[in-house]
HTML snippet that shows the backbone in 3Dmol.js (N, CA, C, O; Angstrom):
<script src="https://3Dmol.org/build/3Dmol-min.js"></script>
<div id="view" style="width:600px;height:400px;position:relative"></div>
<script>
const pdb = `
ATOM      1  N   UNK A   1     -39.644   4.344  64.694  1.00  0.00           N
ATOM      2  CA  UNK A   1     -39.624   4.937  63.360  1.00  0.00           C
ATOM      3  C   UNK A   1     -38.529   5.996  63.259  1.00  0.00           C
ATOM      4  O   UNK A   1     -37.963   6.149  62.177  1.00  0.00           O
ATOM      5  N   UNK A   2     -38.212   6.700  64.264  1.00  0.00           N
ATOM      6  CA  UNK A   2     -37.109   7.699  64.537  1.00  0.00           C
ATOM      7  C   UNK A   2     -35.781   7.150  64.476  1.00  0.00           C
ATOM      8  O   UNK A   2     -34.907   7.940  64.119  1.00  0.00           O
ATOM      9  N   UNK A   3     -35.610   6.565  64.610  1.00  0.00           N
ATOM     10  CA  UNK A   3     -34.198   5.192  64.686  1.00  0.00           C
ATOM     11  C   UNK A   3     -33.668   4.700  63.692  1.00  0.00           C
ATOM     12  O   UNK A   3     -32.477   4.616  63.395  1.00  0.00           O
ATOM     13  N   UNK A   4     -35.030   4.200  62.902  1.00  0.00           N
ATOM     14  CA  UNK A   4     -34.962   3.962  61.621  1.00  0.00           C
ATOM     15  C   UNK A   4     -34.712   4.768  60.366  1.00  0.00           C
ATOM     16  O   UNK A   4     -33.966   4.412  59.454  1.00  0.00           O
ATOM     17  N   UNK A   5     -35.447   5.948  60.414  1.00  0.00           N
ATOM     18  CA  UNK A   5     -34.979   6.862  59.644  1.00  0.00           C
ATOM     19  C   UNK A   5     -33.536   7.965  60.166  1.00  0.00           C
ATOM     20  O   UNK A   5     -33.235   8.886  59.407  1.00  0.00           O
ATOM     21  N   UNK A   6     -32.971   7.820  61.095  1.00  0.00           N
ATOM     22  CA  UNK A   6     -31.494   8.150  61.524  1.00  0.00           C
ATOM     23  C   UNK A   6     -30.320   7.080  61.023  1.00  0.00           C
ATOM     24  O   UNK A   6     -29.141   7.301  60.745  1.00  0.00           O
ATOM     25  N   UNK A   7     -31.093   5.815  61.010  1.00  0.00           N
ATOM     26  CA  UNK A   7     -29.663   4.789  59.992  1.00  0.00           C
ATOM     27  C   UNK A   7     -30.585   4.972  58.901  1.00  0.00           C
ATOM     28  O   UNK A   7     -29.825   4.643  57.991  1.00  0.00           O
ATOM     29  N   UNK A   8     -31.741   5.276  58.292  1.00  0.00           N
ATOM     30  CA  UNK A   8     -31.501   5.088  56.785  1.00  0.00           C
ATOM     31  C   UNK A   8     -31.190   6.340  55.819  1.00  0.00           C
ATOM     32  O   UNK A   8     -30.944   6.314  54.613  1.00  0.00           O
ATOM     33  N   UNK A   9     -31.280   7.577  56.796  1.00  0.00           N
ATOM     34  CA  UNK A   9     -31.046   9.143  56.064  1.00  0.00           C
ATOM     35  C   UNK A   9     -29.324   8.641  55.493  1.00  0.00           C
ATOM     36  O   UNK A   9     -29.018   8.562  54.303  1.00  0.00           O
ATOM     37  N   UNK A  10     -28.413   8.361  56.613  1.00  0.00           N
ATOM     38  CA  UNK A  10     -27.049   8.250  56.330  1.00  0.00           C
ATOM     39  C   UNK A  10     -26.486   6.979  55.447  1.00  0.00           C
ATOM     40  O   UNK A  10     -25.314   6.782  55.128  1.00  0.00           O
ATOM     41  N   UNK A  11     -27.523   6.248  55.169  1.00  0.00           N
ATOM     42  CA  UNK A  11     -27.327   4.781  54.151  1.00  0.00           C
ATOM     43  C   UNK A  11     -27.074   5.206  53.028  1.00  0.00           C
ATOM     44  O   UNK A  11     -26.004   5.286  52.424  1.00  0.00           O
ATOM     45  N   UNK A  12     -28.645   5.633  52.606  1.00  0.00           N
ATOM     46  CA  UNK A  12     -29.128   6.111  51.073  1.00  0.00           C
ATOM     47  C   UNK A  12     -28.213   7.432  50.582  1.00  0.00           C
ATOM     48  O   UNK A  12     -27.921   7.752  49.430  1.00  0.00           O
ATOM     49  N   UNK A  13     -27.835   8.139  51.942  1.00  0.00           N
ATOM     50  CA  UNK A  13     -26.753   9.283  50.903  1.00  0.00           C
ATOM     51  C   UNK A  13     -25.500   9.009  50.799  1.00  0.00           C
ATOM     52  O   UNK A  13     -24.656   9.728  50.265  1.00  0.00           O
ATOM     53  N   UNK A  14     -25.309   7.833  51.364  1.00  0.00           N
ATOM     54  CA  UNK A  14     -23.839   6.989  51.170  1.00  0.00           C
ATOM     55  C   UNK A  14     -23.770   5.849  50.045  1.00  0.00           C
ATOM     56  O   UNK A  14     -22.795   5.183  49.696  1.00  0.00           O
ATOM     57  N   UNK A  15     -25.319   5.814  49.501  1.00  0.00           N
ATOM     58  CA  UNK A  15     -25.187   4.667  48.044  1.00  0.00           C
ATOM     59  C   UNK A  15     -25.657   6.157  46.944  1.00  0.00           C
ATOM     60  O   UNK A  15     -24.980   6.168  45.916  1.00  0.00           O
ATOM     61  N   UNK A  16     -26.420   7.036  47.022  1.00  0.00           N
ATOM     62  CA  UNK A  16     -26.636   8.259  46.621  1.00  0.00           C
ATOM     63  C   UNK A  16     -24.707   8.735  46.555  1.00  0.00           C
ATOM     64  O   UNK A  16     -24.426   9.241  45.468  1.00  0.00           O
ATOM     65  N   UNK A  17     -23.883   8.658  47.221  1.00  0.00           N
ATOM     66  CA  UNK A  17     -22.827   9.021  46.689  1.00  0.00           C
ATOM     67  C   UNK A  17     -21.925   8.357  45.792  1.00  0.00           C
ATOM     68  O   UNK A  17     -21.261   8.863  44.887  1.00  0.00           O
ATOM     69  N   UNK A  18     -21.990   7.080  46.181  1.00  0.00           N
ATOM     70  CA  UNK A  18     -21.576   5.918  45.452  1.00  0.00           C
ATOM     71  C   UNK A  18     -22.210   6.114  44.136  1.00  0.00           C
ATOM     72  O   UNK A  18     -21.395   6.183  43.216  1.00  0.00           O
ATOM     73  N   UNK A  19     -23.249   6.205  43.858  1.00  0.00           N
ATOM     74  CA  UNK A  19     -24.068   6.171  42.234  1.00  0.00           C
ATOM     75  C   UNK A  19     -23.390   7.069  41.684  1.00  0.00           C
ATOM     76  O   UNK A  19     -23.072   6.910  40.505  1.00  0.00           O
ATOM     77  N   UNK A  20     -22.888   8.554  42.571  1.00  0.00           N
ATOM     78  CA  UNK A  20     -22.653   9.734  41.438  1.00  0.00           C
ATOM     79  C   UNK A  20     -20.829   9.306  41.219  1.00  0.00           C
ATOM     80  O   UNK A  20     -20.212   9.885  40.325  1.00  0.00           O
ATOM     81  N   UNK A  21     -20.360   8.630  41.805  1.00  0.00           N
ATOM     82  CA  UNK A  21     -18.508   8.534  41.421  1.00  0.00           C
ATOM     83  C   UNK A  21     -18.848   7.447  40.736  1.00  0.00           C
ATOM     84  O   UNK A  21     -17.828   7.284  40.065  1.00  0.00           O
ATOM     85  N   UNK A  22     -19.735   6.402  40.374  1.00  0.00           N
ATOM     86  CA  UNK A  22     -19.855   6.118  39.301  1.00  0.00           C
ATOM     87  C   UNK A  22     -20.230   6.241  37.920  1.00  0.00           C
ATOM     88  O   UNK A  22     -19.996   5.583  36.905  1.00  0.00           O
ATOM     89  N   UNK A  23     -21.059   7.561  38.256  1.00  0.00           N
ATOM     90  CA  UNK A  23     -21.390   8.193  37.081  1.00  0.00           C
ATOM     91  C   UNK A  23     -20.442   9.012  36.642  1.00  0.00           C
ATOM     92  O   UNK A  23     -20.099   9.047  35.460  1.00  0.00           O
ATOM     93  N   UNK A  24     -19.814   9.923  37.792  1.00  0.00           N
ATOM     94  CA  UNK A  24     -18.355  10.493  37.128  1.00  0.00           C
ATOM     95  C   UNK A  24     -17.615   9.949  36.487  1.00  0.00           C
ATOM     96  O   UNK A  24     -17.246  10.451  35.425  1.00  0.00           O
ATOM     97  N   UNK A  25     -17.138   8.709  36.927  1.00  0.00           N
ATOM     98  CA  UNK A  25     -16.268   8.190  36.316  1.00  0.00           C
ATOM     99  C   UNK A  25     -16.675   7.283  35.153  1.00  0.00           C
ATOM    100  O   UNK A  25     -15.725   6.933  34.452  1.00  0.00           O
ATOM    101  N   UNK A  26     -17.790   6.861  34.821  1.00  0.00           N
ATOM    102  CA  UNK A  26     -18.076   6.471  33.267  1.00  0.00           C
ATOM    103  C   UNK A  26     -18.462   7.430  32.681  1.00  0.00           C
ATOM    104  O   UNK A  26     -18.911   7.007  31.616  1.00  0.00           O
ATOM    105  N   UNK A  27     -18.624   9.120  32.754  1.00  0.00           N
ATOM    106  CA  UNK A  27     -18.509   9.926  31.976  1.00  0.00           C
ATOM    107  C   UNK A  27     -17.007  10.585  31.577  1.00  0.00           C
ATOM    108  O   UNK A  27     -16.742  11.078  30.481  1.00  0.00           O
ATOM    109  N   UNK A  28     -16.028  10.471  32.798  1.00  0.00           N
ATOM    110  CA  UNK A  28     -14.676  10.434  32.252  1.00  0.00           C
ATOM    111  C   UNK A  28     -14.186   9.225  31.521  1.00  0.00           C
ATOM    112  O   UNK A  28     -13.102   9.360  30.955  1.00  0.00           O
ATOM    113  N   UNK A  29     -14.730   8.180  31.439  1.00  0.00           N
ATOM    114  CA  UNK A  29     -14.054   7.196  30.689  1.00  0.00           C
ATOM    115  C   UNK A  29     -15.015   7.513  29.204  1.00  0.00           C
ATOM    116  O   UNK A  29     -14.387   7.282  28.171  1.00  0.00           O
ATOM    117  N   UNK A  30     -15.844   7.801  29.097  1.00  0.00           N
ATOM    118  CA  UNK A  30     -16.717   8.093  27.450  1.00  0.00           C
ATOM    119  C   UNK A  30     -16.089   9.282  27.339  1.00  0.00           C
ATOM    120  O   UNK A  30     -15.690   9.467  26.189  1.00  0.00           O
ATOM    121  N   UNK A  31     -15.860  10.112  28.049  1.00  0.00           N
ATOM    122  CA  UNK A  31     -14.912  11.660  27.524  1.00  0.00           C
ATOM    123  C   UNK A  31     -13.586  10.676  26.488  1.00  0.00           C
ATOM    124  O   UNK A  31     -13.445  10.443  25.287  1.00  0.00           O
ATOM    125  N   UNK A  32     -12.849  10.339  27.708  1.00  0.00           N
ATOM    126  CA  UNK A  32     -11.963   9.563  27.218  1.00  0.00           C
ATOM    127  C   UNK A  32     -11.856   8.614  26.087  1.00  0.00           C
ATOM    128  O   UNK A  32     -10.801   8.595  25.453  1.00  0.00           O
ATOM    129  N   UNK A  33     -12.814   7.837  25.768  1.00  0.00           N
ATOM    130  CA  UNK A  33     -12.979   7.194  24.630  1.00  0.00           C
ATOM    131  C   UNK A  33     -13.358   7.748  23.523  1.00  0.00           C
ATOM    132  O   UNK A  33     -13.128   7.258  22.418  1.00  0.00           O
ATOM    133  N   UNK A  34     -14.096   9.034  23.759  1.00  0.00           N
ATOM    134  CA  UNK A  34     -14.041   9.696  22.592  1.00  0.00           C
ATOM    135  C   UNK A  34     -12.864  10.257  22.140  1.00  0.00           C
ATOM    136  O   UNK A  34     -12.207   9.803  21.204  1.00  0.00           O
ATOM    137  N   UNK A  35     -12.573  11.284  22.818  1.00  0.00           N
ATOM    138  CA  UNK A  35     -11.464  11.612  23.064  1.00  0.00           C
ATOM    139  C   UNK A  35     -10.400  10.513  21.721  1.00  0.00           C
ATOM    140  O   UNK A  35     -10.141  10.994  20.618  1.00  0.00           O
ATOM    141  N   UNK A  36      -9.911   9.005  22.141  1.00  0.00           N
ATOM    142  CA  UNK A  36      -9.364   8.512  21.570  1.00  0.00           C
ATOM    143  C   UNK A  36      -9.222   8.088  20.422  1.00  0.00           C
ATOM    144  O   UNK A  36      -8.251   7.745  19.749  1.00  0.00           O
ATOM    145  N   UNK A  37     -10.909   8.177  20.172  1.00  0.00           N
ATOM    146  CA  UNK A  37     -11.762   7.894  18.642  1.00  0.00           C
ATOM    147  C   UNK A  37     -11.316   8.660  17.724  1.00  0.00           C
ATOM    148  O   UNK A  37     -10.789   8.300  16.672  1.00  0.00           O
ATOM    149  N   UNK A  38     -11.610  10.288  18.277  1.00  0.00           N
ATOM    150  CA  UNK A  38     -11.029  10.935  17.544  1.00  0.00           C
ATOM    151  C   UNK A  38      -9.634  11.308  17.295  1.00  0.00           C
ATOM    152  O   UNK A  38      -9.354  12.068  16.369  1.00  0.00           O
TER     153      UNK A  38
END
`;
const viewer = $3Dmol.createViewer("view");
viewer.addModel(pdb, "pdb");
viewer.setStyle({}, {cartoon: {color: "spectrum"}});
viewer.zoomTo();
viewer.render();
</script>
């Protein structure tokens, strides 16, 4: 169980990082599209 949670602590905060540069970056692209709208 110790093993397991040592590869899955470093998984989940490596797709946990992945989720947030995707969220950055479709909030810079809706900045941006507004942005253009207006």
């Amino acid at each position: 169980m110790k093993i397991f949670g040592e590869i899955a602590v470093p998984i989940s905060k490596k797709s946990y990082n992945l989720q947030q540069q995707k969220l950055n970056y479709r909030l810079k692209f809706i900045t941006a599209s507004l942005l253009v709208a207006n």
